[in-house]
ZAMI-203006 format. One record per residue (C-alpha): residue in three letters; x, y, z. Coordinates in steps of 0.2 Angstrom, whole numbers, padded with zeros to 4 digits, always signed. Layout:
// residues N
AlaXYZ
...
***
This chain:
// residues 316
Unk+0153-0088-0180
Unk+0138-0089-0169
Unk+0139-0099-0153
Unk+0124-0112-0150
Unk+0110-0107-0138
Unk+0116-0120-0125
Unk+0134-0113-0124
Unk+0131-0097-0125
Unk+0130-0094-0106
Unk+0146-0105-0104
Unk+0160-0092-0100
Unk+0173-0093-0090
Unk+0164-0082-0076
Unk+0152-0093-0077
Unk+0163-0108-0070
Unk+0166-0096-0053
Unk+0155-0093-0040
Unk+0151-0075-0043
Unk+0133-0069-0047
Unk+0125-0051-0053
Unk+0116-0051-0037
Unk+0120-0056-0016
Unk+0102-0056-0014
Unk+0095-0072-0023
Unk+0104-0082-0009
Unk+0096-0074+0004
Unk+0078-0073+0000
Unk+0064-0082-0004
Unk+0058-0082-0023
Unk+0040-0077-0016
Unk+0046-0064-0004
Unk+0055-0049-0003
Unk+0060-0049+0017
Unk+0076-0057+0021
Unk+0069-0062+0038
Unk+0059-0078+0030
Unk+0073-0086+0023
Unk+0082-0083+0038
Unk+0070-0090+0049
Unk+0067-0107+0037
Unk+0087-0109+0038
Unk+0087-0107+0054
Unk+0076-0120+0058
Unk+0082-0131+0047
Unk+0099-0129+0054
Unk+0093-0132+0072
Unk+0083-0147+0067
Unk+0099-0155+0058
Unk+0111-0152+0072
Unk+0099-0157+0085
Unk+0099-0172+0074
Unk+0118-0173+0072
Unk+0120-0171+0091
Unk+0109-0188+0094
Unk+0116-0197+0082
Unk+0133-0194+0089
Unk+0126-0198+0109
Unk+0116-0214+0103
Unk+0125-0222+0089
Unk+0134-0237+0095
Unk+0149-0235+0083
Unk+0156-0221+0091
Unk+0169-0212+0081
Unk+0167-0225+0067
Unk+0151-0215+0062
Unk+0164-0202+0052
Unk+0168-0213+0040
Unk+0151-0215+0030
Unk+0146-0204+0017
Unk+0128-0202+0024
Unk+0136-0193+0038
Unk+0149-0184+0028
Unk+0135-0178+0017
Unk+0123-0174+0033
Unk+0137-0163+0039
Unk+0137-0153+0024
Unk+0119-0151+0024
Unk+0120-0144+0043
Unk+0131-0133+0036
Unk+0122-0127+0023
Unk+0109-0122+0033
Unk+0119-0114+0047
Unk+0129-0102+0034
Unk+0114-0098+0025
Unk+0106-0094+0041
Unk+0121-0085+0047
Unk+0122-0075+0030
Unk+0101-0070+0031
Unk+0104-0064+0051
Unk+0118-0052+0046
Unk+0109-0046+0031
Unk+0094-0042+0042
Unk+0103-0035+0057
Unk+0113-0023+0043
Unk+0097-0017+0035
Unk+0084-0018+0051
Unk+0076-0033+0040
Unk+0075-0024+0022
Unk+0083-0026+0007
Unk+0092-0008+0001
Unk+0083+0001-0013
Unk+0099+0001-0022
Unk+0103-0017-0022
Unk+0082-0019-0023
Unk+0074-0032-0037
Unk+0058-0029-0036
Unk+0048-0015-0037
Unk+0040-0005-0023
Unk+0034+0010-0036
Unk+0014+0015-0040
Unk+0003+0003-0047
Unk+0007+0010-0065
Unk+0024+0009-0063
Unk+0026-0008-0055
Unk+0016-0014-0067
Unk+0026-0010-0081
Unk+0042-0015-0073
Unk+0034-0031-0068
Unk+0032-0033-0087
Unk+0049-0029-0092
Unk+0054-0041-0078
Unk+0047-0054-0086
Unk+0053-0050-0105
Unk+0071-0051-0099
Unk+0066-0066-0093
Unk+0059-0074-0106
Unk+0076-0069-0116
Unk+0089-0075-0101
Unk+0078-0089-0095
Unk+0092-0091-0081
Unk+0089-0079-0065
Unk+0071-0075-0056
Unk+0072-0056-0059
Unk+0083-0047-0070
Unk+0102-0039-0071
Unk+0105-0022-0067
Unk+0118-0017-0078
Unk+0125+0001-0072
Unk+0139+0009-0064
Unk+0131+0004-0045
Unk+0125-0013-0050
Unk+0137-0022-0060
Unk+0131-0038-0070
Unk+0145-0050-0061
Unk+0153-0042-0044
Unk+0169-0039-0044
Unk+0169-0043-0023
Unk+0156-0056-0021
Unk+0157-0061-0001
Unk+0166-0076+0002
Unk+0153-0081+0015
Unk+0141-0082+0000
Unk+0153-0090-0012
Unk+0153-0104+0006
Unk+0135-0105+0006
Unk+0134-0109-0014
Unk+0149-0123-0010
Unk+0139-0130+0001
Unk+0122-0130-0007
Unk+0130-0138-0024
Unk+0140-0152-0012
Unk+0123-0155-0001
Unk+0111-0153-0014
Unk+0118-0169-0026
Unk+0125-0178-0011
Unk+0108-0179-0001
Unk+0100-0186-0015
Unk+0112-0200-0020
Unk+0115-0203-0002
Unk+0096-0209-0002
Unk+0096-0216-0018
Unk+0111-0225-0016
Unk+0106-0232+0003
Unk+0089-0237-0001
Unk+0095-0246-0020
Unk+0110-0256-0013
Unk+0113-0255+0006
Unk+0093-0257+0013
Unk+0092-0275+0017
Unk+0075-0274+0023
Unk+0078-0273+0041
Unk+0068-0261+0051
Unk+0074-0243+0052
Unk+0077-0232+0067
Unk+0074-0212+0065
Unk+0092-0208+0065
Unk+0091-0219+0048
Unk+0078-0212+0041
Unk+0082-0197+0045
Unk+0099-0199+0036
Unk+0092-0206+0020
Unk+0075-0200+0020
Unk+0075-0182+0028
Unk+0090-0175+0021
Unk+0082-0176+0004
Unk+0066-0168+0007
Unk+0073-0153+0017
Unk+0085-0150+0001
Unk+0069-0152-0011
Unk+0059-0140+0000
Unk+0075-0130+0000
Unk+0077-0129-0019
Unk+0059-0124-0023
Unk+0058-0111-0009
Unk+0075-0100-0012
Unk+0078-0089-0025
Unk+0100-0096-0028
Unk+0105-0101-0043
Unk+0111-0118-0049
Unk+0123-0120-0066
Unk+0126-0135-0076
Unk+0144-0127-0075
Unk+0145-0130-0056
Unk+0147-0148-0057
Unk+0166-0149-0052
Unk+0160-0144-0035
Unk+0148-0160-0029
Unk+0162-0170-0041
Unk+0177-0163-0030
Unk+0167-0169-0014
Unk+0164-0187-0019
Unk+0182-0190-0024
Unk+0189-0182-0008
Unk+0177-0195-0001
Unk+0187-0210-0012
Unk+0203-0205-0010
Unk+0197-0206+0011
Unk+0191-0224+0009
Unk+0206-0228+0000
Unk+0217-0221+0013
Unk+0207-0226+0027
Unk+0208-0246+0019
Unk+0227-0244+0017
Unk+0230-0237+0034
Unk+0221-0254+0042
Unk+0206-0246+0044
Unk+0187-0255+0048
Unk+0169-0253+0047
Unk+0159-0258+0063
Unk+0158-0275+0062
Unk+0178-0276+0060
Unk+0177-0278+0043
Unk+0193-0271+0032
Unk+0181-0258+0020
Unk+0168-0248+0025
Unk+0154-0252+0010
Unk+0153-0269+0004
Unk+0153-0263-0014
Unk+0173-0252-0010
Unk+0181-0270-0003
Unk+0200-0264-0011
Unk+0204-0281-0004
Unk+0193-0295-0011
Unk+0187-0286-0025
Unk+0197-0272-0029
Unk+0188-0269-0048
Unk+0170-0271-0043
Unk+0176-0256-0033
Unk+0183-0247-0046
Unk+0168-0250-0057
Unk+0156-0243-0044
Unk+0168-0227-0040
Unk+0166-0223-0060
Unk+0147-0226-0063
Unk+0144-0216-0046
Unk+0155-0202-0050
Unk+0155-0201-0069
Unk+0137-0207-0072
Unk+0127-0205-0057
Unk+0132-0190-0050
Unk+0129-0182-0066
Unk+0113-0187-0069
Unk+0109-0182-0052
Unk+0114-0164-0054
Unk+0105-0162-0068
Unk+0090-0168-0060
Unk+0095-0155-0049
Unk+0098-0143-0059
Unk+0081-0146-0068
Unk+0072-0144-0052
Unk+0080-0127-0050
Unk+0073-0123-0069
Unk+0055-0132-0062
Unk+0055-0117-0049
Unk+0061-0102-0059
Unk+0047-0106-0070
Unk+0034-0107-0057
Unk+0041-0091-0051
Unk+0038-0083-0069
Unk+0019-0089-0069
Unk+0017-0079-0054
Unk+0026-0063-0058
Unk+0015-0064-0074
Unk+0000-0069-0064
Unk+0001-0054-0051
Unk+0006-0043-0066
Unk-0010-0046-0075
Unk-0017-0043-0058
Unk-0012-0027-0056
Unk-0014-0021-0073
Unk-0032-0027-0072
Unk-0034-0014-0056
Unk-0026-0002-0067
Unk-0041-0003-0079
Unk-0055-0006-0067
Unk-0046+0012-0059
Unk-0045+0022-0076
Unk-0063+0019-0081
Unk-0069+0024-0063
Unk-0059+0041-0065
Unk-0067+0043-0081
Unk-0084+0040-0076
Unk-0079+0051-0062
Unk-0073+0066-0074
Unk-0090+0066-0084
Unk-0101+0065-0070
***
């Protein structure tokens, strides 16, 4: 029997963090050179741990300042940025900044050539409708690695975990923690920031997000409850000496308005916010397809524009 579209691509590989390709989490989907997206992590990782380091030197609470999510998720977010960067460096210093023609994606042929690869390109993906540019399946190129690099398999933990995490971190402060006092930079940095460096993120890499990976953010925010429950039952207090550390996980006074909030965050709103994610991530590919099929009717139109000149050329 025929599986249903939607669950075709759900395999058990699919669940691990291996892909057909290292490449598409090292480069930009616009841009062939490694060295771009190294730089834009880079700066994003010195911009967050600049950030990170401040907040630690000027908060008030001290060590206290561990136990909110917001930093838990900002920390991940640093290191996402520093791995990616890390990985893009070693790519660029291995190859002098180039991608090797074996492992390449994109063509670099003739216009008549690259013209009708760019066209296959984009019939493979018009029948996947998953990755930017399509699977190699041969002996050298195999359609899932065997020996994907664990420092990639880091960098897509981390970009699951920080991607969902920034953006309920924000939605989450500003819908039921904002009181409508005025906020200092390290705040809004926090709840604000953290969000649009990860949208800018998503729409400018070329990694991959599956509906499959949701275990991942999931994993995170239950380690984070299962902290606040053992912080609560070790005696522990938020800044103002208060036995919790958000209003709404009070295990003491109110022990099922806190379960009520673990389940609808973890069961309700972290899904929805992956798929929101996850939809953003299909917003790009698309994008990305326009332009592959844009710049291939470019080309072809040279293509014809340089036929007819040859032509005219021959009968003259």
């Amino acid at each position: 029997m025929t599986k249903p579209v939607c669950f075709r691509s759900i395999t058990k590989e699919s669940f691990c963090l291996r892909h057909s390709s290292v490449q598409d989490f090292l480069l930009p989907w616009f841009n062939d050179n490694v060295l771009v997206y190294a730089v834009w992590t880079s700066i994003c990782s010195l911009y967050c741990l600049s950030m990170i380091l401040y907040s630690g030197l000027c908060s008030e609470h001290g060590i206290k300042i561990l136990i909110w999510l917001t930093y838990w998720s900002f920390y991940c977010l640093f290191l996402r940025f520093a791995v990616t960067a890390a990985n893009c460096w070693h790519s660029w210093v291995s190859q002098h900044g180039n991608i090797p023609k074996e492992n390449e994606k994109q063509c670099s042929y003739s216009d008549d050539v690259e013209s009708a690869c760019m066209q296959c390109c984009l019939q493979q993906q018009e029948q996947t409708g998953n990755d930017l540019q399509p699977k190699r399946q041969d002996s050298n190129f195999p359609l899932i690695e065997k020996e994907f690099p664990k420092a990639v398999a880091v960098q897509w933990v981390l970009q699951n975990i920080s991607n969902v995490s920034s953006l309920l971190v924000t939605v989450m402060f500003w819908a039921l923690v904002y009181t409508g006092n005025s906020q200092t930079y390290v705040s809004i940095n926090s709840h604000i920031m953290n969000s649009v460096l990860v949208l800018c993120d998503i729409m400018i890499s070329r990694a991959p997000c599956r509906l499959q990976h949701l275990y991942i953010p999931l994993s995170f925010n239950v380690s984070y409850v299962l902290f606040t429950f053992i912080y609560w039952i070790a005696g522990g207090t938020n800044n103002q000496g208060q036995h919790y550390i958000y209003k709404m996980l009070d295990y003491t006074q109110a022990p099922g308005k806190a379960a009520v909030t673990i389940t609808l965050v973890c069961l309700i709103a972290l899904p929805l916010a992956y798929i929101l994610v996850f939809g953003l991530f299909q917003l790009r590919d698309l994008v990305c397809r326009w332009y592959n099929k844009r710049r291939m009717n470019g080309h072809s139109d040279r293509n014809v524009v340089f036929s007819k000149d040859k032509t005219e050329t021959g009968k003259s």
